[in-house]
N, C-alpha and C positions, 0 to 999 in steps of 0.2 A: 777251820772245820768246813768240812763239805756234804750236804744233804742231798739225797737222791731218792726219787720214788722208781722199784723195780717191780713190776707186776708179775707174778706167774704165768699167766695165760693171755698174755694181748691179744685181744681182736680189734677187730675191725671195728664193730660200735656194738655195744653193749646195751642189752634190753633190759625189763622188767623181769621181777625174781634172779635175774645173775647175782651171782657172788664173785665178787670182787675180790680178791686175794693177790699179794704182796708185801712187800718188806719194805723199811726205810732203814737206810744204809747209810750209816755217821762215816765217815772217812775223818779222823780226826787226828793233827799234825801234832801236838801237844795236848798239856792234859786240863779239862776244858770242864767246867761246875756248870749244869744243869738242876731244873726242877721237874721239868716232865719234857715227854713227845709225844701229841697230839696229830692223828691223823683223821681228816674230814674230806667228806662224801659231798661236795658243796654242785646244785644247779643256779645260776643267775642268769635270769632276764632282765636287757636294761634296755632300755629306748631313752631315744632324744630328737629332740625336734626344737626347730626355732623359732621363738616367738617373735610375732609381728613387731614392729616399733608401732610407739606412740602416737594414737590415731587411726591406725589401722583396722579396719572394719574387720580383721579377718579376729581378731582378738576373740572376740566372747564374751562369754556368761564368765564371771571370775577373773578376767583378764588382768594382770600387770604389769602392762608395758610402759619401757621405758623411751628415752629417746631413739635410742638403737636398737637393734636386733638382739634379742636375749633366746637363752638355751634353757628347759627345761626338760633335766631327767628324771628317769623312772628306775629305779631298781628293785626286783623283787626276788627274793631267796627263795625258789619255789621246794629246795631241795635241802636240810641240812642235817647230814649225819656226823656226831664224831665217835672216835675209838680213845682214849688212853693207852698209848703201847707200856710207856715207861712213866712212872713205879709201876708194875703189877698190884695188885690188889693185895698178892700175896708178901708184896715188898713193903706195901701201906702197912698190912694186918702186925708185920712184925716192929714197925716203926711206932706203932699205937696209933696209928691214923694221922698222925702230922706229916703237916704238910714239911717236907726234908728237901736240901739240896744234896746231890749227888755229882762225884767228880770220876769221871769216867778216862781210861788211861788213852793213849795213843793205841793208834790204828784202828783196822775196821770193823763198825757193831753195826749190827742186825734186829730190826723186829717188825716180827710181822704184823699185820694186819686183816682184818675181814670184813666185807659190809653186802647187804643182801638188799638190790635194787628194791624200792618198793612200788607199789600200780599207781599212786594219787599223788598229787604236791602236795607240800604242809608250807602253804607262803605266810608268812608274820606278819604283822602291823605295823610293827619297827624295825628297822637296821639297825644295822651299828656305824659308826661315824667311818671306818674305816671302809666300809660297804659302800656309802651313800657319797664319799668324797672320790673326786675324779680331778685329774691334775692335767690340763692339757696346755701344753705350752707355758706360758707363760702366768696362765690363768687358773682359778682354782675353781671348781663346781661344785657343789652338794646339793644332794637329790633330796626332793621332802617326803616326808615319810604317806603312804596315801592310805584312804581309806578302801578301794576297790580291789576284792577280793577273790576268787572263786575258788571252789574246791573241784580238781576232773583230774583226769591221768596224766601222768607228766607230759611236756610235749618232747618234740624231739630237739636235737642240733638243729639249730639254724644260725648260719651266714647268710652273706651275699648283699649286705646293708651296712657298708661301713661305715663307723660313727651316726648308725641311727636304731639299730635293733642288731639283737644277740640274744642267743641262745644259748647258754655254755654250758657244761660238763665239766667235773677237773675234779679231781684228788688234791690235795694240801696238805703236807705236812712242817708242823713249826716244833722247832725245838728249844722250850721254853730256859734264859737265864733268868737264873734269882736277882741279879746286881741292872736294876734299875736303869743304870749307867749303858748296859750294853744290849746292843741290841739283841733281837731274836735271828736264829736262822730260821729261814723258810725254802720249802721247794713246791715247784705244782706239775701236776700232770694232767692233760687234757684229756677226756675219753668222749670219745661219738657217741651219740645215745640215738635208739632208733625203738621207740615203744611196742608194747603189745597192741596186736589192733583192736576192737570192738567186735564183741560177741554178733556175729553176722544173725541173720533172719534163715529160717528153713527156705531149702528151693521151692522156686512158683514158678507160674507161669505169667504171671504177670511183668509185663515192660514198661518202663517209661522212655517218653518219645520227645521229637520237638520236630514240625510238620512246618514246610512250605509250600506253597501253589502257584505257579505259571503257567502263564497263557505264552507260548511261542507268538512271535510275528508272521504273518503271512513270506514268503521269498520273493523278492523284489528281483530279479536276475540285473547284473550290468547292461548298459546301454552298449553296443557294439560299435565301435569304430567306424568313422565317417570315411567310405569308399568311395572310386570315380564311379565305381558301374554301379551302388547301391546307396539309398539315402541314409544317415544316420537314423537308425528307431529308437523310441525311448522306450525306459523301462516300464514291462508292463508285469503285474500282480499274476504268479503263480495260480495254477487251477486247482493245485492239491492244498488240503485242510494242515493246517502247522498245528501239533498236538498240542494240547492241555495236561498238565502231568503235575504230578505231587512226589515231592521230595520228603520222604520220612528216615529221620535217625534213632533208632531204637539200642535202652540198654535195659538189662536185667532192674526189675524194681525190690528193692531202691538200685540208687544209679551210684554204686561202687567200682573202680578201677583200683590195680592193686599193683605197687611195686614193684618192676622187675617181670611183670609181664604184659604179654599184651590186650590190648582194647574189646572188649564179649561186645564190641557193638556193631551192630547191622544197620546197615543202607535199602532200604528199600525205593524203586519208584514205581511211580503208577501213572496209567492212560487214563485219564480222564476221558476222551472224547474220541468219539469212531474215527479212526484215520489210518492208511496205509504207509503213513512215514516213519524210520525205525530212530529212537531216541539212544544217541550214542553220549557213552562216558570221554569226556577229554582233559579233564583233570580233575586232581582231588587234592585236598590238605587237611591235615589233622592237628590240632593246636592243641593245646593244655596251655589254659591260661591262669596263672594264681595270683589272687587279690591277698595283699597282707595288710591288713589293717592293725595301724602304730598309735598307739594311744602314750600320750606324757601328760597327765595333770590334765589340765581344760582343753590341752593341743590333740589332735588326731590329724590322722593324713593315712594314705591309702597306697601304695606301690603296688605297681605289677609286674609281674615276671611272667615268661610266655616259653614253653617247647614246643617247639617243631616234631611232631612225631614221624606223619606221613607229609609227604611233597612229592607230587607225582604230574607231569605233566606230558603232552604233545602225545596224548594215548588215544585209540580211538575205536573204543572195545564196546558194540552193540549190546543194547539191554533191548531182550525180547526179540520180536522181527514185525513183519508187518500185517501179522492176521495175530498178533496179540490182543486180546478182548479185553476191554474197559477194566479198570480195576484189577487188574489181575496183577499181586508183588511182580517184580522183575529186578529181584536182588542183588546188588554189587558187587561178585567175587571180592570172600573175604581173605585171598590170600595176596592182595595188597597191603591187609596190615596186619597179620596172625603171625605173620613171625618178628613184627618188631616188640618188642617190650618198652614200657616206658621206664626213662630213664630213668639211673639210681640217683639223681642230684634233685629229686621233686621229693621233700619234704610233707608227708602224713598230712592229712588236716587236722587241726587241731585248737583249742583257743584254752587263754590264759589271761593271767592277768593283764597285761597291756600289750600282747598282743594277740591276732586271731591271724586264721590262716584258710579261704578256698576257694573252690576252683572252678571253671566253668570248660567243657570243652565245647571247640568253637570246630565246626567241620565245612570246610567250603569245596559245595561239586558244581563242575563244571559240564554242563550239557550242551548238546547240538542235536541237530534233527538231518535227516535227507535219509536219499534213496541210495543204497551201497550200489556200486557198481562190482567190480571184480575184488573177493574179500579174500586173502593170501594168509595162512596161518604165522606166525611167530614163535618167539622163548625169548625172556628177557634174559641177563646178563647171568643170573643164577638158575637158566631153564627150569624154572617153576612155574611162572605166571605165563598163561595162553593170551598172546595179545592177536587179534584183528585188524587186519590194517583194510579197510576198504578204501575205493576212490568213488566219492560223493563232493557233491558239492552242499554247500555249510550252511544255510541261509543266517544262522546268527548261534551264538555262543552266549549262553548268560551261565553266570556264576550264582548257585545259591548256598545260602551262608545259613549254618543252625547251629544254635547255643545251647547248651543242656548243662545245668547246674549238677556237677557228681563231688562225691566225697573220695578221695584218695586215701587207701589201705595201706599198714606196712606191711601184710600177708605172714605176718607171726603169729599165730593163732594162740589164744589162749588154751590154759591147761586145760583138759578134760574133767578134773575136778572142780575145777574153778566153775565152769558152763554148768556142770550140773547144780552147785550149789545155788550157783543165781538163776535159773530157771525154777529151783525151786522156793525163792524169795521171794517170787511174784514174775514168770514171765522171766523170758531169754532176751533182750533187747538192749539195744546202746544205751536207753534212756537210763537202765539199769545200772551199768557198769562205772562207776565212781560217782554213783548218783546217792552213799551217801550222806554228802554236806553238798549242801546247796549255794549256789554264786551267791554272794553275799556283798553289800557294798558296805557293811557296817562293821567295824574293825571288831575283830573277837580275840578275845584273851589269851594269853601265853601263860605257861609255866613249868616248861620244860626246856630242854639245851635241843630239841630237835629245828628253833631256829634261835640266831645270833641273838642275845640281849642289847639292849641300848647300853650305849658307848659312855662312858664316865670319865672324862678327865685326870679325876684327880683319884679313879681308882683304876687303871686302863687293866692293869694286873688278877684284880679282884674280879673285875668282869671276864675278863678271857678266862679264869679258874672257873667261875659258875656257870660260864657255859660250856666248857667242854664235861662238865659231872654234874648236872643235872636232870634229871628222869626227863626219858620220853614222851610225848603228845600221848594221847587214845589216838591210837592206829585207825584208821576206815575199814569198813566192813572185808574191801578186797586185801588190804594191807596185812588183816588181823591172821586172813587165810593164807597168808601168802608165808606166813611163818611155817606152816608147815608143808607145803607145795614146794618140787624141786624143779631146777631152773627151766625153761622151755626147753624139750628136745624135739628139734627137727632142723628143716635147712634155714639156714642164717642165707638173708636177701642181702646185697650191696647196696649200704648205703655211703653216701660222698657227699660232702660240703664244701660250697670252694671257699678255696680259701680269703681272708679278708684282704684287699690290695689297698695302698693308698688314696684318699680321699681326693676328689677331685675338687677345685674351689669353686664353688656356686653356691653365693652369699642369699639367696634366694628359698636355698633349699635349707640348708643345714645351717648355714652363718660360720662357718668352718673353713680356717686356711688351708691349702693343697697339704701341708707336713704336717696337719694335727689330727689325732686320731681318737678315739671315744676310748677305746678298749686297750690298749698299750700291752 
């Protein structure tokens, strides 16, 4: 027998309120006794990190180290739907409710399936053993079950941490035998998920900023070459004033950037101090920097990931001239970076149960000062930007650097009914929106199939039945509405995850051989 998940409408990644629809397709060579086919809607996050050995200060509060380096994982179900395709209800009803085996003939069957994204996680307190065990190499791991919870919108796909954090998406279908003996057929299919964003704030006027101030140095000019007809002279201190200026990076408040376009941020700089010298732009760089914070049990650690947005150099484009008055903006032409977008491989902020995800953009300009000499117009390579080339001499170049803490959008906008209903809950705001079940660190109760049951040995069978037919959690407030809201329509953004590549060996980091891999 052969199992296959076919989806009707593949996309690219899939958001909040989609419906999900497809079939699973038995390719069957002979004739083959089933009890059911179960199809689930499963999200996991797993982290893993490695524990210090014995002795090591880096241990902590709870520590268990041993002599060597040990690995402690995390896995959390933040996502668990299933469907029954096969018996039907209608096939139960006439069977009187028993549970029946069925034997199904050669060649190919069909059935379908459906499931309808929802806004919030529902993560559990417990795994199932099958969940929580990880088999790498030659080695077996199982993750303890934790107590730290929280309730918030799903996040999205994340890679790009191999063998240490995951974010996954996948479809699963199993097709259950009665005969103990043999095993089950399973298939999976992975789907990209990319969330609805947070209900934004009305337009303002209000910005947030992050300010620097420099004093230029006076111009020292070079000492002139030692001639027979003239003595060498040393360098003596320019008569002209070297300006004072402020560097301001300003973005819309709050400080949102949004997927797939580019950066609402403006540069401004400013004179400080009466002076005749023109403060010239000579390079610029625009960063996105993401901080992911990995939490396993008592372990945490912190990685960062960096885009390159803008990188601009050898430019030499005057701000203002030389009867610009104190104070007065002298803005950065923003069509150095209005037509980049940031890129589709920068994952939403977001946090979860072990992990959390954001960002800080880091903007580095590069200034000079002097007196232009003959200024010649330009056109860069795609004749749009007006570049100045003057001939001035430099007295000095400093680079100043601003950090401004923003929040990354996946610019899917929630329904319009959804917005209306939570503004009138109390107020339109993020705080609002899957706000509500609160982070909780105290394990709360189950008793529904919307996550995996704990794992039972000596009934593995009995467990996998009660949880693919057991009633549903109580839904969240967004969840409840989301039954009847239909899926987001507008333009679907590129989202991309690179893909996981083999693990590199650095016994320091992970305790992980170069061929062993978290996630298989």
């Amino acid at each position: 027998m052969a199992v296959h998940i076919q989806l009707d409408r593949p996309h690219a990644y899939f958001t909040n309120l989609d419906i999900i629809t497809g079939r699973v397709i038995l390719s069957i060579f002979s004739e083959e006794t089933i009890s059911a086919i179960n199809v689930k809607l499963e999200c996991e996050s797993r982290t893993r990190l490695a524990m210090p050995p014995r002795g090591d200060s880096r241990g902590g509060r709870g520590y268990r180290g041993g002599d060597r380096a040990q690995n402690e994982l995390e896995v959390h179900k933040l996502l668990y739907k299933v469907q029954t395709v096969f018996p039907s209800a209608e096939l139960l009803q006439q069977q009187g409710g028993e549970k029946l085996s069925f034997t199904l003939r050669p060649g190919p069957h069909e059935y379908p399936f459906q499931f309808k994204i929802p806004f919030n996680n529902s993560c559990s307190s417990t795994n199932s053993m099958l969940t929580n065990l990880h088999v790498s190499g030659a080695r077996m791991e199982m993750a303890r079950d934790t107590n730290r919870h929280v309730k918030k919108p799903l996040p999205p796909t994340l890679s790009g941490f191999p063998g240490e954090a995951e974010i996954q998406y996948f479809l699963k279908a199993t097709v259950q035998r009665p005969a103990f003996y043999k095993e089950n057929f399973r298939a999976r299919s992975a789907l990209n998920f990319l969330p609805i964003e947070p209900p934004r704030t009305a337009p303002n006027q209000r910005e947030s900023y992050a300010r620097r101030n420099h004093q230029f140095a006076p111009f020292v000019p070079l000492p002139q070459k030692q001639s027979i007809l003239r003595k060498q002279s040393t360098g003596s201190i320019s008569g002209t004033i070297p300006p004072q200026i402020s560097i301001d990076g300003r973005l819309p408040d709050p400080a949102v950037i949004t997927l797939n376009e580019s950066l609402p941020l403006r540069l401004i700089v400013k004179k400080l101090n009466e002076t005749t010298e023109i403060v010239f732009l000579k390079l610029l760089q625009v960063k996105l920097i993401g901080y992911t914070q990995i939490r396993a049990h008592e372990l945490q650690r912190k990685e960062t990931s960096s885009w390159v947005i803008v990188s601009l150099a050898n430019l030499t484009l005057p701000l203002g001239n030389s009867n610009t008055p104190i104070n007065k903006d002298m803005e950065i032409d923003k069509k150095l970076w209005s037509t980049i977008p940031l890129p589709n491989s920068v994952p939403p902020s977001f946090d979860t149960c072990n992990l959390t995800r954001h960002y800080e953009l880091e903007i580095g300009v590069g200034l000079s000062y002097g007196s232009p000499g003959s200024i010649k117009v330009g056109y860069n390579l795609n004749m749009q930007i007006l570049v100045f080339i003057a001939d001035l001499q430099q007295p000095e170049l400093t680079v100043q650097s601003l950090r401004m803490p923003v929040q990354v959008y996946s610019g899917i906008t929630p329904p319009p009914a959804l917005l209306a209903e939570l503004a009138k809950r109390g107020g339109l705001s993020k705080a609002n929106f899957g706000a509500t079940q609160d982070a909780t660190t105290k394990p709360f109760s189950i008793s529904s199939s919307s996550q995996p049951p704990p794992f039972s040995p000596s009934s593995a069978n009995i467990a996998s039945s009660s949880a693919d037919t057991a009633e549903d959690a109580p839904p969240s407030y967004e969840d409840a509405m989301a039954e009847d809201l239909a899926p987001v329509d507008g333009p679907r953004r590129d989202y991309q995850q690179p893909l996981a590549g083999p693990l590199v060996s650095d016994s320091k980091r992970t305790g992980l051989f170069s061929n062993e891999r978290l996630f298989p």
